[in-house]
N, CA, C and O atoms as a GROMACS GRO file, in nm:
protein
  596
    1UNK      N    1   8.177  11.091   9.621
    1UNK     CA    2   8.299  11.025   9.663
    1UNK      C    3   8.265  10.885   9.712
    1UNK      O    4   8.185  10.868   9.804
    2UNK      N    5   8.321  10.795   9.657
    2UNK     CA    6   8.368  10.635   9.710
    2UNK      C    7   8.477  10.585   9.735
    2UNK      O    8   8.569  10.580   9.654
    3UNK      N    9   8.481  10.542   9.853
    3UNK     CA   10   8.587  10.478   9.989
    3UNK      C   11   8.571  10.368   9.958
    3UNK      O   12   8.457  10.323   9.948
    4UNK      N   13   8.658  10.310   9.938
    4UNK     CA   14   8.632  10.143   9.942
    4UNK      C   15   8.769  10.099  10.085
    4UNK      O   16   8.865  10.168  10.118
    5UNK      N   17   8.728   9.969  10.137
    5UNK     CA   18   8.804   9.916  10.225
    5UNK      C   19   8.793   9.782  10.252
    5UNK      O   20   8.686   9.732  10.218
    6UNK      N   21   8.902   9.685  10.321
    6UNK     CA   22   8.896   9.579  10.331
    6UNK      C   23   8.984   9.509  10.479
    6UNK      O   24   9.086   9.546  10.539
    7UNK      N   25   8.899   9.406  10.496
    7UNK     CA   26   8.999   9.289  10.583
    7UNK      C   27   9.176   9.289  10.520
    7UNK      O   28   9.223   9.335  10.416
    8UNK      N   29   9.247   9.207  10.652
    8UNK     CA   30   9.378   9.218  10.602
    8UNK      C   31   9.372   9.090  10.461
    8UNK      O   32   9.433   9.134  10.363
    9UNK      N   33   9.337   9.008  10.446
    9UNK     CA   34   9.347   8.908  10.367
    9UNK      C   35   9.243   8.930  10.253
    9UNK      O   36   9.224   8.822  10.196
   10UNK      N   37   9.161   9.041  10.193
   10UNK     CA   38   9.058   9.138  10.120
   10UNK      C   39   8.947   8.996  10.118
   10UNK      O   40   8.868   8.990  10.024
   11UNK      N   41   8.946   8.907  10.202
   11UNK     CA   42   8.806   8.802  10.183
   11UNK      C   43   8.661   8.906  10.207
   11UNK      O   44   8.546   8.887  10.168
   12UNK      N   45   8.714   9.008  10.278
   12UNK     CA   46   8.587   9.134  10.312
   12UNK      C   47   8.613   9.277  10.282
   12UNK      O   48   8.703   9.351  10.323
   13UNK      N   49   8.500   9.304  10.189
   13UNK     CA   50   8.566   9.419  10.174
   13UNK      C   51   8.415   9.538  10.176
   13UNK      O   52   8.312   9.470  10.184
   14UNK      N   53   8.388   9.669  10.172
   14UNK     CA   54   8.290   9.762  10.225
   14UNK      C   55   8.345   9.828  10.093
   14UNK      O   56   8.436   9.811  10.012
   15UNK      N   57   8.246   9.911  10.116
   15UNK     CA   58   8.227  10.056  10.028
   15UNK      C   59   8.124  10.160  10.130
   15UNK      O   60   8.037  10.116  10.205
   16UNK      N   61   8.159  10.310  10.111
   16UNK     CA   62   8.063  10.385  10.206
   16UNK      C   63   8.088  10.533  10.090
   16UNK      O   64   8.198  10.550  10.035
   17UNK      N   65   8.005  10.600  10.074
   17UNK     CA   66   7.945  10.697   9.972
   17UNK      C   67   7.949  10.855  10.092
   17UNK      O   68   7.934  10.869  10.214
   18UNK      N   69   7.980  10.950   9.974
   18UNK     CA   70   7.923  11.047  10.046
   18UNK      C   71   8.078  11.121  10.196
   18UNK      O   72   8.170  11.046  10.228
   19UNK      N   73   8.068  11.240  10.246
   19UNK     CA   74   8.120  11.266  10.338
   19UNK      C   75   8.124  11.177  10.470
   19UNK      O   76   8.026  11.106  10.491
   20UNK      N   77   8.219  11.175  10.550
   20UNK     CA   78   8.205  11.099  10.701
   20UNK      C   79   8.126  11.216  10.797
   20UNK      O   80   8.128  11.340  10.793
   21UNK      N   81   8.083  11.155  10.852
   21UNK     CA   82   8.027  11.211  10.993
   21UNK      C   83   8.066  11.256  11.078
   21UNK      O   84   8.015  11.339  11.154
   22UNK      N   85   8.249  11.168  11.079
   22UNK     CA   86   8.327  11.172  11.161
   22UNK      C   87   8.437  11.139  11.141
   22UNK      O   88   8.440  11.019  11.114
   23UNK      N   89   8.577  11.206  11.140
   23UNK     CA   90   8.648  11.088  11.139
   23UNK      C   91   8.779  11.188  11.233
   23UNK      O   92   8.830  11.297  11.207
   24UNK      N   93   8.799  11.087  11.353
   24UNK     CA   94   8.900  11.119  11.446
   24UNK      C   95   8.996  10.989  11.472
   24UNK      O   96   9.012  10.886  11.408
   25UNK      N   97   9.052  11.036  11.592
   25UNK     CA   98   9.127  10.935  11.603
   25UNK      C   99   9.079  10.917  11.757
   25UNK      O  100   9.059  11.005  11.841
   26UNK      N  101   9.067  10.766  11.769
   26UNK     CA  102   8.921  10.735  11.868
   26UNK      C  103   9.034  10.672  12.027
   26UNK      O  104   9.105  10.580  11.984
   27UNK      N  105   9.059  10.695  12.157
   27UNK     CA  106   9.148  10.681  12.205
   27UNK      C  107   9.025  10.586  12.358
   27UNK      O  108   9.062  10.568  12.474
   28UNK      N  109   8.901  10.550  12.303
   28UNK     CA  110   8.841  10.493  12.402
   28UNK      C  111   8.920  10.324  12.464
   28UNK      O  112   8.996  10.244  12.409
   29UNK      N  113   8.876  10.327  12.556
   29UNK     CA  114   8.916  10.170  12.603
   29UNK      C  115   8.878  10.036  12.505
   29UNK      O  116   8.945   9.937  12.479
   30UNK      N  117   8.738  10.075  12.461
   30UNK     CA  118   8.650   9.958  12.350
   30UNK      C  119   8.736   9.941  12.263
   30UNK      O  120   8.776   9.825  12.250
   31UNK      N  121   8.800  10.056  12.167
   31UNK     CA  122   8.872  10.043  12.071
   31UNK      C  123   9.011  10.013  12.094
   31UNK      O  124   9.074   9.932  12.026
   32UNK      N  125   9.054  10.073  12.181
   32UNK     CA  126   9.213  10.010  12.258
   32UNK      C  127   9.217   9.861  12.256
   32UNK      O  128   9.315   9.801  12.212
   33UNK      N  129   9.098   9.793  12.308
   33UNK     CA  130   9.118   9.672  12.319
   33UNK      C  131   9.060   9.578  12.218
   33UNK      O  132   9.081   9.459  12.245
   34UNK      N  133   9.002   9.597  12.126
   34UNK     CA  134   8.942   9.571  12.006
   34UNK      C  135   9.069   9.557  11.886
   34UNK      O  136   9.076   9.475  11.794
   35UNK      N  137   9.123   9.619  11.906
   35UNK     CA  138   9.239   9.667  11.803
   35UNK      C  139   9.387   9.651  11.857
   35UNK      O  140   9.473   9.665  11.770
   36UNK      N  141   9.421   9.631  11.956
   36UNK     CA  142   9.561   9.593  12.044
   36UNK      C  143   9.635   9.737  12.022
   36UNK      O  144   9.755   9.741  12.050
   37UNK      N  145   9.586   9.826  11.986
   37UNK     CA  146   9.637   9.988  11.961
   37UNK      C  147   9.636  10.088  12.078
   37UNK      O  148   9.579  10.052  12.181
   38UNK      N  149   9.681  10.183  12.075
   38UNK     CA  150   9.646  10.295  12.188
   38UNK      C  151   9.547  10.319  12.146
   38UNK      O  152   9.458  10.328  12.231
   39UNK      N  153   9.503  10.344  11.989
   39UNK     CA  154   9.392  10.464  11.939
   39UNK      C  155   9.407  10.423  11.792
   39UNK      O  156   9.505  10.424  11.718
   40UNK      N  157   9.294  10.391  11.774
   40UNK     CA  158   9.245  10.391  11.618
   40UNK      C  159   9.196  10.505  11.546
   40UNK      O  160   9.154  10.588  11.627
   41UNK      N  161   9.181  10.551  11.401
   41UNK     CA  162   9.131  10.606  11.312
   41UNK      C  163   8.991  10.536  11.267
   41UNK      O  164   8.987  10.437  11.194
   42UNK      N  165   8.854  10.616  11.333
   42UNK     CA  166   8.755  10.581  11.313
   42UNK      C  167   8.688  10.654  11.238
   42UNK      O  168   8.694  10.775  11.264
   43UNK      N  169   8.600  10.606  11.117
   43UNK     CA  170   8.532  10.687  11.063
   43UNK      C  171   8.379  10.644  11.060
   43UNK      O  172   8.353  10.536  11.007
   44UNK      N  173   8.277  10.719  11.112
   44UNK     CA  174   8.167  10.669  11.130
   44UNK      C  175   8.067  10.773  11.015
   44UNK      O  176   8.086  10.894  11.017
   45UNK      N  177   7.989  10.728  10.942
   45UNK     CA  178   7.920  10.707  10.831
   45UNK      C  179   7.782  10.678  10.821
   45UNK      O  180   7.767  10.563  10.863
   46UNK      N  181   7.667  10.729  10.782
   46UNK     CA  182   7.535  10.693  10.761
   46UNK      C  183   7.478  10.582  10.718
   46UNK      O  184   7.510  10.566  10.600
   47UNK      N  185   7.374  10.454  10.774
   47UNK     CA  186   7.412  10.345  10.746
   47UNK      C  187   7.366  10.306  10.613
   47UNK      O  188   7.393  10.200  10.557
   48UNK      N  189   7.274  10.428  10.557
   48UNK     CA  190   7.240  10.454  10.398
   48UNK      C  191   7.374  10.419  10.322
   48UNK      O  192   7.378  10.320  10.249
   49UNK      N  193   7.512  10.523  10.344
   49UNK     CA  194   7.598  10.521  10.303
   49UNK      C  195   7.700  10.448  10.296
   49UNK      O  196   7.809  10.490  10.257
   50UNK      N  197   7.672  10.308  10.342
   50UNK     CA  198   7.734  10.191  10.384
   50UNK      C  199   7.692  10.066  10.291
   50UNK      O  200   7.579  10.036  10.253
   51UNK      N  201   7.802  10.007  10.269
   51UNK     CA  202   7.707   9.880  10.191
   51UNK      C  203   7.826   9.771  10.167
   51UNK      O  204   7.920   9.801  10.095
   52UNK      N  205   7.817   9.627  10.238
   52UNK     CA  206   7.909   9.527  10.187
   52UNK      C  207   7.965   9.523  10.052
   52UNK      O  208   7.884   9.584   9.982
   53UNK      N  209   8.044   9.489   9.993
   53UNK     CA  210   8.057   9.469   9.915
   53UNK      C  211   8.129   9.279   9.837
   53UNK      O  212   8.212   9.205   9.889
   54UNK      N  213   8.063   9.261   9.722
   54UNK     CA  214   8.044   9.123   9.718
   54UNK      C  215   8.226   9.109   9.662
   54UNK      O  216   8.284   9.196   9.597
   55UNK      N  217   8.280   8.994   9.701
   55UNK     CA  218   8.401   8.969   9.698
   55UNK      C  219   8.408   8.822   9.622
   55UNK      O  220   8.351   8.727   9.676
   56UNK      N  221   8.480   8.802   9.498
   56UNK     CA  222   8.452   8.679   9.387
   56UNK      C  223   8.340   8.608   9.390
   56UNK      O  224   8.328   8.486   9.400
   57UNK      N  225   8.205   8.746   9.374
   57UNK     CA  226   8.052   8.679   9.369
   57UNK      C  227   7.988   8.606   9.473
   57UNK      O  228   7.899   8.522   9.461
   58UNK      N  229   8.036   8.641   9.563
   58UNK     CA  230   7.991   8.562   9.723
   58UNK      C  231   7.980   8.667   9.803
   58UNK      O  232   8.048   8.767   9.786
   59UNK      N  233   7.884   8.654   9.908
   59UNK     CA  234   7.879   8.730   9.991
   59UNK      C  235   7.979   8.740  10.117
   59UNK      O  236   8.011   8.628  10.157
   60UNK      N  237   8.036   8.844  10.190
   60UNK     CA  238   8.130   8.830  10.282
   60UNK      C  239   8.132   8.741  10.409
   60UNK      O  240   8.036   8.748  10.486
   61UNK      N  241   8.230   8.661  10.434
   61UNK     CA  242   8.232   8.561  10.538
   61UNK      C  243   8.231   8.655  10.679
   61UNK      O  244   8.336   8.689  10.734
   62UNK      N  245   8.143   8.680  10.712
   62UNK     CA  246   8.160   8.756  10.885
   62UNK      C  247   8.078   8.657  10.971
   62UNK      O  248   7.988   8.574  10.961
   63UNK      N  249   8.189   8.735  11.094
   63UNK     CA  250   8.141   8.730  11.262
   63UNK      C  251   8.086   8.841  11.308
   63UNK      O  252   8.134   8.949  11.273
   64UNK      N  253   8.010   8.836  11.368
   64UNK     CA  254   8.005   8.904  11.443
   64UNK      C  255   8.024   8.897  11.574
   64UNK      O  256   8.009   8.790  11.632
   65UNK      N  257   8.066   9.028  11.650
   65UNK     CA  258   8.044   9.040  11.816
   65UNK      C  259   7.978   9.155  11.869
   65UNK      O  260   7.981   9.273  11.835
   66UNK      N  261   7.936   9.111  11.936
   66UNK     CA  262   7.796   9.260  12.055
   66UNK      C  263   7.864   9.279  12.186
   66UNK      O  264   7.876   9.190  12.271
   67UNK      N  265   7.913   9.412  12.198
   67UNK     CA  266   7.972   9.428  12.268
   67UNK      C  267   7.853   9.419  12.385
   67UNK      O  268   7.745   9.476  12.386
   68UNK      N  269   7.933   9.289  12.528
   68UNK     CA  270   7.841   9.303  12.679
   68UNK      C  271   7.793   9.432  12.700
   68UNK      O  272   7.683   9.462  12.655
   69UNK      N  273   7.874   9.532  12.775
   69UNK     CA  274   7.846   9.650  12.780
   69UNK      C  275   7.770   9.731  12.719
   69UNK      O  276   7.713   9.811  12.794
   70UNK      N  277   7.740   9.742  12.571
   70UNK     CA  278   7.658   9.826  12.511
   70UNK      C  279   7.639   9.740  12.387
   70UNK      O  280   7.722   9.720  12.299
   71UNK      N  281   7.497   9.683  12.397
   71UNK     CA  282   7.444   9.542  12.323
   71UNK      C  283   7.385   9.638  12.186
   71UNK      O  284   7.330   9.573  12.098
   72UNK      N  285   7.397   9.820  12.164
   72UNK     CA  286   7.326   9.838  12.040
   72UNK      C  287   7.462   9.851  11.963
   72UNK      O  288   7.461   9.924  11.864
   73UNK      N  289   7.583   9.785  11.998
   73UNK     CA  290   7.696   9.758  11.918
   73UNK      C  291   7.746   9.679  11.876
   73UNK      O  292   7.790   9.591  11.950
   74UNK      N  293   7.759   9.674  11.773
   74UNK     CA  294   7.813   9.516  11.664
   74UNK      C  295   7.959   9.549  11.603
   74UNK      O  296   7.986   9.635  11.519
   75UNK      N  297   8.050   9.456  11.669
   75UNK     CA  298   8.145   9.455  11.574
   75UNK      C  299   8.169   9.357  11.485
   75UNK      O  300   8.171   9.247  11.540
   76UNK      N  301   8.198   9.353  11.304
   76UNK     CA  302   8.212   9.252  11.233
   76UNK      C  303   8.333   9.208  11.179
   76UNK      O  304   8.396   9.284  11.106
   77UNK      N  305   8.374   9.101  11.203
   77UNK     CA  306   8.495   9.050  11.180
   77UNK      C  307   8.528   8.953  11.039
   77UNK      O  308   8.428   8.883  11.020
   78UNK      N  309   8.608   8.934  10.962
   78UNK     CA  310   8.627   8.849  10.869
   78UNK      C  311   8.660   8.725  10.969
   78UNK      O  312   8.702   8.742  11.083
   79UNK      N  313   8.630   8.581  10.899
   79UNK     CA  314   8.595   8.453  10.982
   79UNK      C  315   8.749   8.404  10.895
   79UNK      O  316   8.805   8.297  10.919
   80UNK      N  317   8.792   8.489  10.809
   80UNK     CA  318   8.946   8.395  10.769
   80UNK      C  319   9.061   8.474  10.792
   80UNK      O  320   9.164   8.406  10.790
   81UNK      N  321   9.080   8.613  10.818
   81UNK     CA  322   9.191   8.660  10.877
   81UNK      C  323   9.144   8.709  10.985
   81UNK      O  324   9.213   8.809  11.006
   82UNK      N  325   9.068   8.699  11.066
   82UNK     CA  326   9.032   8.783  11.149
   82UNK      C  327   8.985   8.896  11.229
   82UNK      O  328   8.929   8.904  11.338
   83UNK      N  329   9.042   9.013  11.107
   83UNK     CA  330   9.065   9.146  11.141
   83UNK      C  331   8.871   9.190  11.142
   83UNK      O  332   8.768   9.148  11.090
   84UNK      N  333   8.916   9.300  11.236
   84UNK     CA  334   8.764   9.423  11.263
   84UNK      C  335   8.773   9.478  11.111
   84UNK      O  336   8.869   9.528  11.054
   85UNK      N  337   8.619   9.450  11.057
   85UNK     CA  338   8.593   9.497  10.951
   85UNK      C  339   8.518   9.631  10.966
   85UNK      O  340   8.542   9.731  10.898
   86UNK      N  341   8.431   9.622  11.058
   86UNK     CA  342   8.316   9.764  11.070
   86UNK      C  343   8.252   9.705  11.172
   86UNK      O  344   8.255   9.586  11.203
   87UNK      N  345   8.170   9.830  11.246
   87UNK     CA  346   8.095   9.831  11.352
   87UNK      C  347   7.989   9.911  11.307
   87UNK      O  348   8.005  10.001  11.225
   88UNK      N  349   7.832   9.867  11.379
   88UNK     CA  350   7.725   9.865  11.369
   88UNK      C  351   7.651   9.915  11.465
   88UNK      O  352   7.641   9.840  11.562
   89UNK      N  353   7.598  10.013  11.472
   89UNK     CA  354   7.550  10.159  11.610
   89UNK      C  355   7.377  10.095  11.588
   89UNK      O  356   7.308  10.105  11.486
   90UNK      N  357   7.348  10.046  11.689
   90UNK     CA  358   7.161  10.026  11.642
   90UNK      C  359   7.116  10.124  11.663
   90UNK      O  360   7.040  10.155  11.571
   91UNK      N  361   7.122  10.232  11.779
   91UNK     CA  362   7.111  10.329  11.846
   91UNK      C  363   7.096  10.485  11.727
   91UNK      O  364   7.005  10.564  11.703
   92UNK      N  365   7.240  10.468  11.678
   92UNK     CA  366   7.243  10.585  11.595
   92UNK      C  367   7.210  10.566  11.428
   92UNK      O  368   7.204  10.660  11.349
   93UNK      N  369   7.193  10.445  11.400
   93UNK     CA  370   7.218  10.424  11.237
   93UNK      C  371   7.352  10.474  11.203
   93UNK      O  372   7.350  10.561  11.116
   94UNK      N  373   7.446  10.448  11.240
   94UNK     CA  374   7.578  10.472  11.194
   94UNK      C  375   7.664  10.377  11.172
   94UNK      O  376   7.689  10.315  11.275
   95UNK      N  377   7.732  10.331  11.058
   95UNK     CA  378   7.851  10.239  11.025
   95UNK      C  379   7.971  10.298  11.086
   95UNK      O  380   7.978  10.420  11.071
   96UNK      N  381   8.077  10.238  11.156
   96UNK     CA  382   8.217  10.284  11.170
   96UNK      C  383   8.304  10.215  11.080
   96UNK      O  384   8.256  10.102  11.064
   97UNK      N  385   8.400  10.227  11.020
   97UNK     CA  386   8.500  10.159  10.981
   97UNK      C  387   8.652  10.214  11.015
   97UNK      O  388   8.661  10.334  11.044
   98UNK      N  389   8.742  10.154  11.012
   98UNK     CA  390   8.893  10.194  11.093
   98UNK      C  391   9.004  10.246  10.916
   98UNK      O  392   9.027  10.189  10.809
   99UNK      N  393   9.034  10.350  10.966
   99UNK     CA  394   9.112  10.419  10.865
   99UNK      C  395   9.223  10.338  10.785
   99UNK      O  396   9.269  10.358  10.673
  100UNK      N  397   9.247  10.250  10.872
  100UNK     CA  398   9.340  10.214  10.832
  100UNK      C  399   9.358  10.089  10.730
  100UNK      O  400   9.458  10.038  10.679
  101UNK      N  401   9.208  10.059  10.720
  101UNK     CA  402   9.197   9.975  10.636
  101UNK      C  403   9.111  10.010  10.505
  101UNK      O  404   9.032   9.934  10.449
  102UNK      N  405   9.148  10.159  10.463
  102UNK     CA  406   9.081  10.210  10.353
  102UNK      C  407   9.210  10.139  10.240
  102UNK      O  408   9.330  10.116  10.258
  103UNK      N  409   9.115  10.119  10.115
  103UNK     CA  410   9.224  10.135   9.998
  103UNK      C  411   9.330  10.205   9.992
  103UNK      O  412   9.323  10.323  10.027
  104UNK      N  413   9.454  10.152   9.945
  104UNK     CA  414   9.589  10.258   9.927
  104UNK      C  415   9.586  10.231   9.822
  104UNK      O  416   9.521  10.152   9.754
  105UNK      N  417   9.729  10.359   9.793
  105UNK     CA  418   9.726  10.390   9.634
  105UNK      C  419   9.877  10.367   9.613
  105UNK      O  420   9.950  10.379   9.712
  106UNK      N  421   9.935  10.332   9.486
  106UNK     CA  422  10.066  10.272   9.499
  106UNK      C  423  10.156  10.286   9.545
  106UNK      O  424  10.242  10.199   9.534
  107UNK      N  425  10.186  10.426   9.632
  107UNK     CA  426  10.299  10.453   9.710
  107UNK      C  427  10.246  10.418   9.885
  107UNK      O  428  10.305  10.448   9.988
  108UNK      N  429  10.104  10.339   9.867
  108UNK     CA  430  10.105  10.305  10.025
  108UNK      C  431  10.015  10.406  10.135
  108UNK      O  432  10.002  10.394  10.257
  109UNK      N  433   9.963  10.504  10.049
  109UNK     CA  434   9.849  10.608  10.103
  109UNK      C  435   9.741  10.593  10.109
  109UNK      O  436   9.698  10.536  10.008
  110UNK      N  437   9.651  10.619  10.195
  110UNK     CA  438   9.554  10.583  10.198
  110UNK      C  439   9.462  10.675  10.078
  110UNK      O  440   9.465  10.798  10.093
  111UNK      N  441   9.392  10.627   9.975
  111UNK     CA  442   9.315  10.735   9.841
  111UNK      C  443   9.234  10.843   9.941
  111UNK      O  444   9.165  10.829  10.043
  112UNK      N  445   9.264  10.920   9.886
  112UNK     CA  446   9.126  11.061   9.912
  112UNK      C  447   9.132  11.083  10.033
  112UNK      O  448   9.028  11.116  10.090
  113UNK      N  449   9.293  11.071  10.131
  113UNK     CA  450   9.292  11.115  10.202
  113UNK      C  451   9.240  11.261  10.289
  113UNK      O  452   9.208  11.272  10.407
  114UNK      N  453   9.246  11.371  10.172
  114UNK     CA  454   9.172  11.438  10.248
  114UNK      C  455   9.011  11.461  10.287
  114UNK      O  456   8.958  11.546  10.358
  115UNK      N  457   8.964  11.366  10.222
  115UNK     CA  458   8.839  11.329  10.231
  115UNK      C  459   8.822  11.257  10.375
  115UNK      O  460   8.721  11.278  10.443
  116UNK      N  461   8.909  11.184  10.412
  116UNK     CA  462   8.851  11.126  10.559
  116UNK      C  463   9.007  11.178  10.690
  116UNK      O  464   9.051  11.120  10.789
  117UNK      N  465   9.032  11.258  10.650
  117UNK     CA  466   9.120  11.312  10.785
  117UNK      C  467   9.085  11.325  10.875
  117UNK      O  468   8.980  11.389  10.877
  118UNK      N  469   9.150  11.271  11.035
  118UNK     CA  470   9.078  11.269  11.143
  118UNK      C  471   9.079  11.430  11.162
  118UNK      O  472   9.173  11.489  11.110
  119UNK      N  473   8.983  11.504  11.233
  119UNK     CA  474   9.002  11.601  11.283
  119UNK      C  475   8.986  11.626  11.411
  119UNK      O  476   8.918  11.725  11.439
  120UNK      N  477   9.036  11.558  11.502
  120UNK     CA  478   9.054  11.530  11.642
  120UNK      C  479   9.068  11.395  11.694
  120UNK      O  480   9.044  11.294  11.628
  121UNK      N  481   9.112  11.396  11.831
  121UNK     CA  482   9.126  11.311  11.895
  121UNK      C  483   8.990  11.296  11.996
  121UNK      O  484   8.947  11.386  12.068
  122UNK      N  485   8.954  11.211  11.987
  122UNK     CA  486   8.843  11.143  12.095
  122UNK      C  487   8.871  11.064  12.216
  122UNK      O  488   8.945  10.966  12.215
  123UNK      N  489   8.803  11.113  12.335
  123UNK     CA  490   8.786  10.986  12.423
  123UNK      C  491   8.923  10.999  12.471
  123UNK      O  492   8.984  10.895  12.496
  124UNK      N  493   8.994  11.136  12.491
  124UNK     CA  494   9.122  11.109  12.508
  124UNK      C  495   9.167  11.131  12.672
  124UNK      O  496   9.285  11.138  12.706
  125UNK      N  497   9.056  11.140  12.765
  125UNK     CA  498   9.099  11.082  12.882
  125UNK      C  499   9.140  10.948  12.899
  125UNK      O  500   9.156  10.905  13.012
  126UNK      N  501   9.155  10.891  12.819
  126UNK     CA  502   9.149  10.684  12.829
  126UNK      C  503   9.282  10.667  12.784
  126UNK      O  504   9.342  10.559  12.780
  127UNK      N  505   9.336  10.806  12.742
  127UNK     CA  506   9.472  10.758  12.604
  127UNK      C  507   9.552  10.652  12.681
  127UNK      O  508   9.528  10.623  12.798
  128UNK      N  509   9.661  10.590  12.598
  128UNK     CA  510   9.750  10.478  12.665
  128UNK      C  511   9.877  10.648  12.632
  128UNK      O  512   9.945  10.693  12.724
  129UNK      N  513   9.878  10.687  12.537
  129UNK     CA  514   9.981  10.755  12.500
  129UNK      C  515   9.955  10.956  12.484
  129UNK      O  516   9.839  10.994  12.475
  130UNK      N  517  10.022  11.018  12.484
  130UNK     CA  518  10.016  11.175  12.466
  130UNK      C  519  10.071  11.203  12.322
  130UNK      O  520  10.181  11.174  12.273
  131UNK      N  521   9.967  11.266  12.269
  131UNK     CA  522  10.002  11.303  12.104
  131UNK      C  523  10.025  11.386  12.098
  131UNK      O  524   9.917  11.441  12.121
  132UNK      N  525  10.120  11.493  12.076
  132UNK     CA  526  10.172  11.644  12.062
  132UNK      C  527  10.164  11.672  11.890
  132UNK      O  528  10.254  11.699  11.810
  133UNK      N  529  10.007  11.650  11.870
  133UNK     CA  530   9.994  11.700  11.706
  133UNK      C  531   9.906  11.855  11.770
  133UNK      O  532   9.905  11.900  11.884
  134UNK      N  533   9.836  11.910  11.634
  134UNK     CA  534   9.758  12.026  11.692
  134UNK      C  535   9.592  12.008  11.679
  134UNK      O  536   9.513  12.102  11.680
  135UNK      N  537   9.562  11.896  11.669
  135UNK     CA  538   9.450  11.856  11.667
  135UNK      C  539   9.394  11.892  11.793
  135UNK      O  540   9.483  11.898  11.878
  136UNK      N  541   9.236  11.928  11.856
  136UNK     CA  542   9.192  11.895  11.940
  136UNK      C  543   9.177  11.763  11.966
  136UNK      O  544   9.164  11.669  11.888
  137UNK      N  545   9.182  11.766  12.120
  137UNK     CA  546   9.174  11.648  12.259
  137UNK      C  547   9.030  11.686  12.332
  137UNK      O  548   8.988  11.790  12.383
  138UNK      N  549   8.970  11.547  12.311
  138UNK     CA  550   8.811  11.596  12.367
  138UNK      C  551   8.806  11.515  12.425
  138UNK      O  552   8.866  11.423  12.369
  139UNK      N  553   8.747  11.471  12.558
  139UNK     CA  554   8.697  11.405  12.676
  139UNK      C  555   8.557  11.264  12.605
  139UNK      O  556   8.529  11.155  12.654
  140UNK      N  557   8.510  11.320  12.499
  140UNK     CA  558   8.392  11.275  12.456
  140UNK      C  559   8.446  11.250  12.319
  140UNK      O  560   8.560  11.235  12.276
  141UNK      N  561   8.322  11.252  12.258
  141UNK     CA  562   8.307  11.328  12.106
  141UNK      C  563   8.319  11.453  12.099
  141UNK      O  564   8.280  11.531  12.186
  142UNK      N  565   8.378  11.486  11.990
  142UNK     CA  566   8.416  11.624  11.933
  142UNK      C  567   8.312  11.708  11.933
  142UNK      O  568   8.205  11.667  11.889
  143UNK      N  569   8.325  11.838  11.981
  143UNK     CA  570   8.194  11.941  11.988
  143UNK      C  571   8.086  11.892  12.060
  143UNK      O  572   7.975  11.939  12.035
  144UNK      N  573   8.101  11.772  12.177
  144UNK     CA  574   7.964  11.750  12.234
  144UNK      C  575   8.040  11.708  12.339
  144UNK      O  576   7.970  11.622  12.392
  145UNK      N  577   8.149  11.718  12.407
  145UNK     CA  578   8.263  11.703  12.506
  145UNK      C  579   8.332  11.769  12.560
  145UNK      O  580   8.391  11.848  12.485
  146UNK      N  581   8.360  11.776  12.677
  146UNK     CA  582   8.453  11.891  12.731
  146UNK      C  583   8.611  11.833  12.603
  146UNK      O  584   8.662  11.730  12.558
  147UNK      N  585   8.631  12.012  12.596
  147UNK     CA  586   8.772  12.008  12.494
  147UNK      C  587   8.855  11.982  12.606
  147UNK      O  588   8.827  12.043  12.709
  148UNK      N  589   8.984  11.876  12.608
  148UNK     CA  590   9.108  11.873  12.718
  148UNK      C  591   9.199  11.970  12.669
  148UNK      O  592   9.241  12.059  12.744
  149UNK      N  593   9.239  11.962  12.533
  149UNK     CA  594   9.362  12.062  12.509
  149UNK      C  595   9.321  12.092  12.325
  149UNK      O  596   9.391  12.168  12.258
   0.00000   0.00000   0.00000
């Protein structure tokens, strides 16, 4: 299986191979404020299974930022629309990228959705908001966190 995804303006765009590692819906403060959201759709990925992808034969225009707080984190940004492209774990070898900027398919879906469905909520002591889906609510990461509900 191949995911492809992009910046809002596609000047950047990824590809990542293979199953996710993870993919929830992430309700930490980093991402709250990274994203102007309550809670993003994160999918984090092997960094084997990760790979830029070249956009009209050029390589992608990024920024980067390291988060103060936890310097083995990189977030990369497109330098012409702006948007969070993927984040960079030094710590774990793991790529993240945000769900929401996977390829859609002509009615506006994200492709192979069931391939990256969140299956929980993360980090959800921090929430801005209360989700009444039936997903688990974990304090942490999933299966390595106290479950909330």
């Amino acid at each position: 299986m191949l995911m492809r995804g992009s910046c809002y303006c596609s000047s950047v765009s990824y590809e990542f191979s293979g199953a996710p590692l993870l993919s929830a819906y992430c309700h930490c403060t980093n991402c709250q404020r990274l994203s102007g959201c309550p809670f993003v759709h994160t999918i984090h990925v092997d960094a084997a299974a990760f790979r830029w992808a070249l956009t009209h034969g050029a390589p992608p225009a990024l920024a980067s930022f390291v988060l103060p707080e936890k310097p083995w984190k990189t977030r990369w940004r497109c330098v012409r629309c702006g948007a969070c492209v993927a984040g960079e774990n030094a710590r774990t070898g793991h790529w993240s990228v945000w769900g929401a900027q996977l390829a859609r398919d002509a009615a506006g879906r994200v492709e192979r959705w069931d391939a990256v469905r969140p299956t929980a909520h993360i980090f959800y002591g921090t929430r801005l908001l209360d989700v009444g889906d039936a997903l688990g609510k974990w304090e942490g990461y999933e299966g390595r966190s106290a479950r909330m509900a």
